[in-house]
C-alpha positions in Angstrom: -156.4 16.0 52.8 -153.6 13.9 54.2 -149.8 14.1 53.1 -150.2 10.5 52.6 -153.7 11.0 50.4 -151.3 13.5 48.3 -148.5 11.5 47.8 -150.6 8.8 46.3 -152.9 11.2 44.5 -149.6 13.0 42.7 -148.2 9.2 42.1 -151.4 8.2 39.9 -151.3 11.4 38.3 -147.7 11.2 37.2 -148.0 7.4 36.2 -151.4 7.9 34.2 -149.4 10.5 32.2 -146.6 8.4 31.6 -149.1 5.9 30.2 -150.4 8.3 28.1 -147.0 10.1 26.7 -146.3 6.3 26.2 -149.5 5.6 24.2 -149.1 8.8 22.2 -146.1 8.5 21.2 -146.4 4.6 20.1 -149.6 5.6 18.0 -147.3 8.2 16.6 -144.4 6.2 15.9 -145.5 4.7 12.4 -145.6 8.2 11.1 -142.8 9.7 12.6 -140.5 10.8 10.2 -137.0 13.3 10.3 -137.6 16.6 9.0 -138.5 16.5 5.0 -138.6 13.3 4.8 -142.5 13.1 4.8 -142.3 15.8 1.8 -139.8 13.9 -0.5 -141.7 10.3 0.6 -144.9 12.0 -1.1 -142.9 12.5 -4.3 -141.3 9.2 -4.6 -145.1 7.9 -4.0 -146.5 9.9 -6.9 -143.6 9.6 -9.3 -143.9 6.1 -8.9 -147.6 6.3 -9.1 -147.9 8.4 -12.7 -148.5 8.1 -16.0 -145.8 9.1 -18.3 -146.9 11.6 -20.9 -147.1 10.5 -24.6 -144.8 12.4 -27.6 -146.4 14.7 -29.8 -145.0 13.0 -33.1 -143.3 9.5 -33.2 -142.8 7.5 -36.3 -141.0 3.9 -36.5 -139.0 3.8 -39.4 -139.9 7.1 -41.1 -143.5 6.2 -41.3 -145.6 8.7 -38.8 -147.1 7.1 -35.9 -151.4 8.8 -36.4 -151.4 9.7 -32.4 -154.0 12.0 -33.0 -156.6 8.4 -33.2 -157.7 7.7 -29.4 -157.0 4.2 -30.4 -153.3 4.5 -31.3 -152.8 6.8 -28.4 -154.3 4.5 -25.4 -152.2 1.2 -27.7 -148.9 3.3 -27.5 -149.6 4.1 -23.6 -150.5 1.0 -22.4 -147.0 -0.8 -23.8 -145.3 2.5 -22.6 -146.9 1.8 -18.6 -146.1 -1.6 -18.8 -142.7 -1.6 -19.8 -141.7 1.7 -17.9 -142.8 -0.1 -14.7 -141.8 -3.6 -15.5 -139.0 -2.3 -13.8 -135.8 -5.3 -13.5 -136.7 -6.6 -17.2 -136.9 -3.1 -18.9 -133.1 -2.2 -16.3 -132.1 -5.6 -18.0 -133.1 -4.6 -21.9 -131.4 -1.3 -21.5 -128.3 -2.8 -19.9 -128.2 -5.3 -23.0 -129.4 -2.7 -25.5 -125.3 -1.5 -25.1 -123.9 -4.7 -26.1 -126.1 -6.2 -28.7 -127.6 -2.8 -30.8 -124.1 -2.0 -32.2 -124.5 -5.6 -34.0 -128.1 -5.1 -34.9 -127.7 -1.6 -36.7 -124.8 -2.7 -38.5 -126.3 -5.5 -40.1 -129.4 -3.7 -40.4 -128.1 -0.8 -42.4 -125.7 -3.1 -44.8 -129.5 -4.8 -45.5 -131.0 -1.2 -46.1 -133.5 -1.9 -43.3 -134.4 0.9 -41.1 -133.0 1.3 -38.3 -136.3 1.0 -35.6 -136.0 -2.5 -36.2 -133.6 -3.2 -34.0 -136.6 -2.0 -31.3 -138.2 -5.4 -32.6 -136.2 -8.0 -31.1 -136.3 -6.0 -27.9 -140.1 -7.1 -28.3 -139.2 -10.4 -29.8 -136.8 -11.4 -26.9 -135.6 -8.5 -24.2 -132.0 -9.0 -26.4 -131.5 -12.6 -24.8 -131.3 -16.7 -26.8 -135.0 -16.4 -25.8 -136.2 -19.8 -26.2 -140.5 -19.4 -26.2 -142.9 -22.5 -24.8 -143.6 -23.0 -28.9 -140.3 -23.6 -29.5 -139.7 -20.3 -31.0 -135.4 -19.6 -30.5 -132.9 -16.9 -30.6 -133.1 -13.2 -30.6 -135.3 -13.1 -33.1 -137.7 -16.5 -31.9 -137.3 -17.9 -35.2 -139.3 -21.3 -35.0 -136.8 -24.8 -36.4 -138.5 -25.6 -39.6 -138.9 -21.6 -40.7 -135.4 -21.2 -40.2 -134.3 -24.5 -42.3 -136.6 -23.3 -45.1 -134.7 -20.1 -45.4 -131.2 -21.9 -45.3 -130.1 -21.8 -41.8 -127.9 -24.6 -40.5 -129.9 -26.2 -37.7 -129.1 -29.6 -36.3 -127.8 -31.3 -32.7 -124.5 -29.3 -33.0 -125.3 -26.4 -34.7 -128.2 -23.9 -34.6 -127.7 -20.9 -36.4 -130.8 -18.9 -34.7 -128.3 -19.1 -31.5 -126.5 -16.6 -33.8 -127.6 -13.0 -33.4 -125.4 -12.5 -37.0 -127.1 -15.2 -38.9 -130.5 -14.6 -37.2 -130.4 -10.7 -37.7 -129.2 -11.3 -41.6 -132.4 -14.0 -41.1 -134.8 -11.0 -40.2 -133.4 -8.8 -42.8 -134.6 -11.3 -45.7 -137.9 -11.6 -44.2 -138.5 -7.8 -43.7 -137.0 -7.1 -47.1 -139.6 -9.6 -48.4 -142.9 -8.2 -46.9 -142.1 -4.6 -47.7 -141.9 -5.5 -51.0 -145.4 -7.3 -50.8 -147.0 -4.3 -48.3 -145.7 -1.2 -49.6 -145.0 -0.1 -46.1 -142.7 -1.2 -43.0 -144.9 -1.0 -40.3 -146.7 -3.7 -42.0 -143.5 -5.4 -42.8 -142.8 -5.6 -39.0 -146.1 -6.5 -38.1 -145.9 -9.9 -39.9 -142.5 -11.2 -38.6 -145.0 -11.3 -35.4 -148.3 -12.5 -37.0 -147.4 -14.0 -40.0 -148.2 -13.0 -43.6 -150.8 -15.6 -44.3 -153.0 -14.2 -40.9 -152.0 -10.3 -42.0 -153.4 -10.7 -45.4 -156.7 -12.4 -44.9 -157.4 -9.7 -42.3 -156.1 -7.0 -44.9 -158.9 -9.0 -47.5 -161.5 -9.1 -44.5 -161.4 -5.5 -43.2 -160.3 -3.7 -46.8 -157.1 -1.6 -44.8 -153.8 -1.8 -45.7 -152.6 0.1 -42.5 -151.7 -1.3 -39.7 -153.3 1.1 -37.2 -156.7 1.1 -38.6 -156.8 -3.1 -38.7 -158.0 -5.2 -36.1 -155.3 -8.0 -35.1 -154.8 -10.2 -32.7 -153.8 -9.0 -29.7 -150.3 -10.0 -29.4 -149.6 -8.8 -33.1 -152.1 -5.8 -32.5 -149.6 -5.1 -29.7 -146.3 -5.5 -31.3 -145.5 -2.1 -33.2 -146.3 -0.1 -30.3 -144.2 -2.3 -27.8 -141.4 -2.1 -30.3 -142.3 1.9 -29.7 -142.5 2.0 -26.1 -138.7 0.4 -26.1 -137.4 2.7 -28.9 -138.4 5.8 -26.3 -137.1 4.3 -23.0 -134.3 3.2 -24.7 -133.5 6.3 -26.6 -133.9 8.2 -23.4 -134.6 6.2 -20.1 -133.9 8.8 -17.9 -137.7 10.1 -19.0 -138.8 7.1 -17.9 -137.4 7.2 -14.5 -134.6 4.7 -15.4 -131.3 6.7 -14.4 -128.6 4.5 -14.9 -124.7 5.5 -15.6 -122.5 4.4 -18.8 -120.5 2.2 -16.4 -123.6 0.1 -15.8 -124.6 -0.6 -19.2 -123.4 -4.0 -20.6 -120.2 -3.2 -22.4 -120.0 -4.2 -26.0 -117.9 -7.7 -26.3 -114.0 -7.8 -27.5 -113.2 -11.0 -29.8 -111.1 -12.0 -32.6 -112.1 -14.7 -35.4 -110.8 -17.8 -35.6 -111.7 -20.0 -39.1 -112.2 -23.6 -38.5 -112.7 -26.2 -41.3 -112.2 -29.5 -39.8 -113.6 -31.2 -36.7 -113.3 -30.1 -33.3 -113.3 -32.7 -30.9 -113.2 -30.9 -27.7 -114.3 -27.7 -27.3 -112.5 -27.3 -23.5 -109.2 -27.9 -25.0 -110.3 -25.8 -27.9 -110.6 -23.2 -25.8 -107.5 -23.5 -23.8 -105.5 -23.5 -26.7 -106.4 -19.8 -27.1 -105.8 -18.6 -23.7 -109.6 -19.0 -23.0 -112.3 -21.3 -21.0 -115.5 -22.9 -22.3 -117.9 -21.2 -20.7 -116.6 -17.7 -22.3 -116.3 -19.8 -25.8 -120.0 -20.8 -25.9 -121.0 -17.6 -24.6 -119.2 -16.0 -27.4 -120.7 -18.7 -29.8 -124.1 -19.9 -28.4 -124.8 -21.4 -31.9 -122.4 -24.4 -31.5 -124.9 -26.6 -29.6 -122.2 -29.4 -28.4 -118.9 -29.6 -26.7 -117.8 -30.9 -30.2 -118.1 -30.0 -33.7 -117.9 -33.4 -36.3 -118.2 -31.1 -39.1 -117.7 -34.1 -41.9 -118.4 -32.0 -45.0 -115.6 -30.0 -43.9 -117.9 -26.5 -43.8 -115.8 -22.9 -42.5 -117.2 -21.8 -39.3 -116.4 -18.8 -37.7 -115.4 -19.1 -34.3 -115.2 -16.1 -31.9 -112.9 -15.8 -29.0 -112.3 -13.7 -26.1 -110.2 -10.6 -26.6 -108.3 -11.0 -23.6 -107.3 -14.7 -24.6 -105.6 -13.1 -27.5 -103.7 -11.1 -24.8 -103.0 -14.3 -22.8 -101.4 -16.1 -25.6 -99.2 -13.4 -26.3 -97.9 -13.4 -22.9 -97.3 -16.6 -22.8 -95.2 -16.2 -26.2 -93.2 -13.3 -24.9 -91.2 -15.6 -22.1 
C-alpha cells in the first residue's frame, strides 16, 4: 500500500468519525440534560400529572359531606381537578380570598350564617364584580329585577349589587330564608344557584330532601362541591400545589367613611378633595355607577376612601 493510499485511507477514516460523533451527539442533544436534572424533570412531570387525594371527612357548614357514596366522591373530585389545575384563576381566587373573606365572614357571622358560605361566591364569581352573559352582577351575580324585589337600590347611578356589603347582607336574607323552608344548608346553598321553584319540584319529583341523593342540573348539581373544592385549596393551597407567600396575597384594603347626603356633581374633584384620585374612589366604591351622584331625595350614602388620602390631607394640614 502506498504512503499516499494511507494518507487518504486515515483522512476518510477520521472524517467519517467526525460525521458520526457529530450525528450522535445531535441525536442526543434533545435529551441531554446536567446531572439530576432528568430525575427532578420526572417529578415535576408526575406532580403535575396526578390526582390529588380526597379527605376522609368534609362537611360544609357542619353538615357531613356522605364521601363514602361513589357518586359524591367522583362530584367532589372532579371540581377538586378542575380547579386545582385551572391554575392563574384558582392563583387569582386565593390572592383575592385575602382581601375580600375578612368582609364576607364578618357579615356572615352578624347574619348567623355559617361560615362555608363565604366558599360560595368563590363559585359565584372567583371574588370579582363578575358580571355573567345573563346579566347576572356582583359577587354574588344577583340578576337586576331579584335584587329590586328585595330592596336594593339599582338604577343608572347606583347599583347596590356592585356592593360586596349590600350584596353579602343580600345573600344572607336569601340563605336565611331557604334554611327555614329546607331544614338544611346545603339545600339552602343549593338554591341561591338553582332557584327554589326548580329545587322543589325536583324535591316533589324524586321524594329526597338531600341534596346529594337528588339529581339536578348540572351546573347546580355541581355547585356545593365546587364551593368544596375552594374551601380546601383555599384553606390549605399548599396541598394543592399552590405555594404562594403572605406577601403575595392581596392585602385587605385601608379606608375611612365619608357620609354624603346631598349631590355630588363630580366625582374627580370629589376625590381630590380627600387627597385621593378617581380611579382609587370607584374602585373603593364600584356601586356608584356615574361620575356623579344627583341624589334628589337627599338619601345618606356611604362613601369609602383611601387610607392613605386621609394621610395626604393631614399633610397638607400640617404646613
Amino acid at each position: 500500500m502506498t504512503q499516499p493510499f494511507r494518507r487518504t485511507l486515515l483522512a476518510s477514516v477520521i472524517l467519517v468519525s467526525i460525521i458520526i460523533i457529530i450525528l450522535s451527539i445531535a441525536g442526543g442533544s434533545k435529551g441531554f440534560s446536567a446531572p439530576g436534572t432528568e430525575e427532578i424533570a420526572e417529578k415535576d412531570t408526575i406532580r403535575s400529572n396526578m390526582p390529588y387525594k380526597l379527605p376522609e371527612k368534609l362537611t360544609f357548614a357542619g353538615e357531613e359531606v356522605p364521601l363514602d357514596n361513589f357518586d359524591t366522591r367522583e362530584s367532589l373530585d372532579r371540581e377538586l381537578l378542575t380547579s386545582a389545575y385551572r391554575h392563574s384563576s384558582t392563583i387569582l381566587i386565593i390572592k383575592r380570598a385575602n382581601r375580600y373573606l375578612p368582609v364576607i365572614e364578618k357579615i356572615l357571622a352578624e347574619n348567623n350564617i355559617p361560615d362555608d358560605f363565604k366558599y360560595l361566591a368563590a363559585a359565584e364569581s372567583e371574588y370579582s364584580n363578575m358580571i355573567s352573559p345573563a346579566g347576572a352582577t356582583g359577587f354574588w351575580q344577583i340578576m337586576k329585577a331579584t335584587g329590586r324585589e328585595e330592596g336594593m337600590e339599582i338604577n343608572e347611578e347606583v347599583d347596590e349589587r356592585y356592593s360586596l356589603e349590600r350584596s353579602t347582607k343580600f345573600a344572607c336574607d336569601y340563605f336565611r330564608k331557604s334554611y327555614e323552608k329546607y331544614g338544611n344548608w346545603t339545600l339552602a346553598a343549593a338554591s341561591y344557584n338553582g332557584g327554589r321553584a326548580a329545587l322543589n319540584e325536583q324535591i316533589m319529583i324524586q321524594k329526597q330532601n338531600n341534596y346529594y341523593d337528588l339529581l339536578l342540573a348540572e351546573e347546580t348539581a355541581r355547585y356545593i362541591f365546587r364551593a368544596l373544592a375552594y374551601k380546601l385549596i383555599i384553606t390549605d393551597p399548599g396541598e394543592y400545589g399552590f405555594t404562594l407567600k403572605s406577601d403575595e396575597l392581596y392585602p385587605e384594603l385601608k379606608y375611612f367613611e365619608v357620609e354624603v347626603d346631598t349631590a355630588v356633581t363630580d366625582f374627580s374633584q370629589f376625590a381630590q378633595k380627600f387627597g385621593t384620585n378617581y380611579k382609587l374612589l370607584k374602585f373603593l366604591n364600584p356601586w356608584l355607577r356615574k361620575p356623579y351622584l344627583s341624589n334628589r331625595q337627599n338619601k345618606k350614602y356611604i362613601i369609602k376612601i383611601p387610607a392613605d388620602g386621609m394621610r395626604k390631607i393631614e399633610q397638607s394640614e400640617a404646613y
